[in-house]
N, C-alpha and C positions, 0 to 999 in steps of 0.2 A: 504494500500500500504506500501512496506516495502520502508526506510530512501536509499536514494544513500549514505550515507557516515558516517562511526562513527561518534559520536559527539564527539566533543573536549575535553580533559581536563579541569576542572574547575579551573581558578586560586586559588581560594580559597578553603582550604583543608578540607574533608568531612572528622569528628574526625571517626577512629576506631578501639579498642583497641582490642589489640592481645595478648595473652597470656603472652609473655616475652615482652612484650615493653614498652618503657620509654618515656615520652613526653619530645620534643626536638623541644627548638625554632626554628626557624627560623634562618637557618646559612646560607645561601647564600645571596646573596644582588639582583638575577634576581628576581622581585615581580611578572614577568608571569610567572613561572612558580610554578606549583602546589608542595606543598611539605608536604609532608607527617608526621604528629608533631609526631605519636603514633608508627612507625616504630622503629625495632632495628637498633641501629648503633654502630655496636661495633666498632669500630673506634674512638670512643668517649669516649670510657671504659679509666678510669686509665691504664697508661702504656702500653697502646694497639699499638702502634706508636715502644716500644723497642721488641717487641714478634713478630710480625709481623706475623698475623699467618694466612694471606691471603693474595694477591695483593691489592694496595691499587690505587682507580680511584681518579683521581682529575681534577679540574676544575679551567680554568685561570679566570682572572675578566681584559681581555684586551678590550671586547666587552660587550655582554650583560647583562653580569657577574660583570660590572663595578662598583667598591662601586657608585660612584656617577651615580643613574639613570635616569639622563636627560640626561647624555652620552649612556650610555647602552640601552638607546629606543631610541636612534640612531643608531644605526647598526641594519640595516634590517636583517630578517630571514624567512625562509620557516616554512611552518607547519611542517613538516617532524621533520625539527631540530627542532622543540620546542617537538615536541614528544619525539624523542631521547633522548634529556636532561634533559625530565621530568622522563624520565626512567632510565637515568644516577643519576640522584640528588634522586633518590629514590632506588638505588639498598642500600645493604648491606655495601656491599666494597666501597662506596663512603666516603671522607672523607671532610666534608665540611669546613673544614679552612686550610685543608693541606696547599694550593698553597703558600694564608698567611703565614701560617706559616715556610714554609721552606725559600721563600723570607727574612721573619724579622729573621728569624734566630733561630727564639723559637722552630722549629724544624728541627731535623737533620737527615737527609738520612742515611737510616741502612741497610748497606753492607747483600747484600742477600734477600732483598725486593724487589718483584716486584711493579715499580708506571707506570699507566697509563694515562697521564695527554689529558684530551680533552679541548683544544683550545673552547671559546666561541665566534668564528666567524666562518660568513656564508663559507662553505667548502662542502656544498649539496644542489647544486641548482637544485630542482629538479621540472619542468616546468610542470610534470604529474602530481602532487600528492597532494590533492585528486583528484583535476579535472584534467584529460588529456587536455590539450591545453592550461591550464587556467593561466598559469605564476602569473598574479597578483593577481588573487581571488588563489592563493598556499603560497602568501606573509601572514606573521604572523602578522596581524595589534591589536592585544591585546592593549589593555594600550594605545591606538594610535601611536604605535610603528612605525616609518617611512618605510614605505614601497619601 
């Protein structure tokens, strides 16, 4: 019999190396979400921040993003958005200390760059997904995340 529904993301990241890629801690502070150590992130290159030579995505730490994660597994979430953010936090164009850093100061907005910044709170409640009807079996209870 075939599965009703993809399986999840694995929080913990399956290594695998790609041609041009460079292994890269751990730069976000959400620990459910899967991230990707062996992807390119130029973003991250020297000088990459003055060249701007793409839009750059960022991500707040008001929610589940939180540095402290006994706050941040307090703010509930769908599956949905833990999907999204797991495909945010691993696109190319993400930039995982931007928000930091533009906040402390250490870096600064370059006239002619496009930033996208995604809020990390609940903003898609979405009561189908996976299961139609299922509202609270669609809540993201990872890490015993409060649902």
């Amino acid at each position: 019999s075939l599965p009703t529904a993809l399986p999840m993301a694995s929080p913990t990241p399956i290594p695998t190396v790609g041609a041009n890629s460079m292994m890269t801690e751990r730069l976000i502070n959400d620990v459910t979400l899967f991230w990707n150590t062996t992807m390119e992130r130029p973003w991250l290159e020297p000088n990459a921040t003055e060249k701007c030579d793409s839009p750059m995505l960022l991500m707040t730490d008001i929610g589940w993003n939180h540095p402290d994660q006994n706050v941040g597994l307090k703010s509930n979430r769908h599956k949905r958005e833990m999907e999204i953010f797991t495909a945010l936090v691993n696109h190319p164009w993400f930039h995982p200390t931007a928000w930091d850093d533009i906040e402390s100061g250490k870096m600064k907005i370059t006239k002619g760059c496009n930033y996208y910044v995604f809020a990390d709170v609940t903003e898609c409640n979405d009561s189908h997904y996976p299961v139609y009807g299922g509202y609270l079996e669609n809540l993201d209870s990872s890490f015993n995340r409060t649902a």
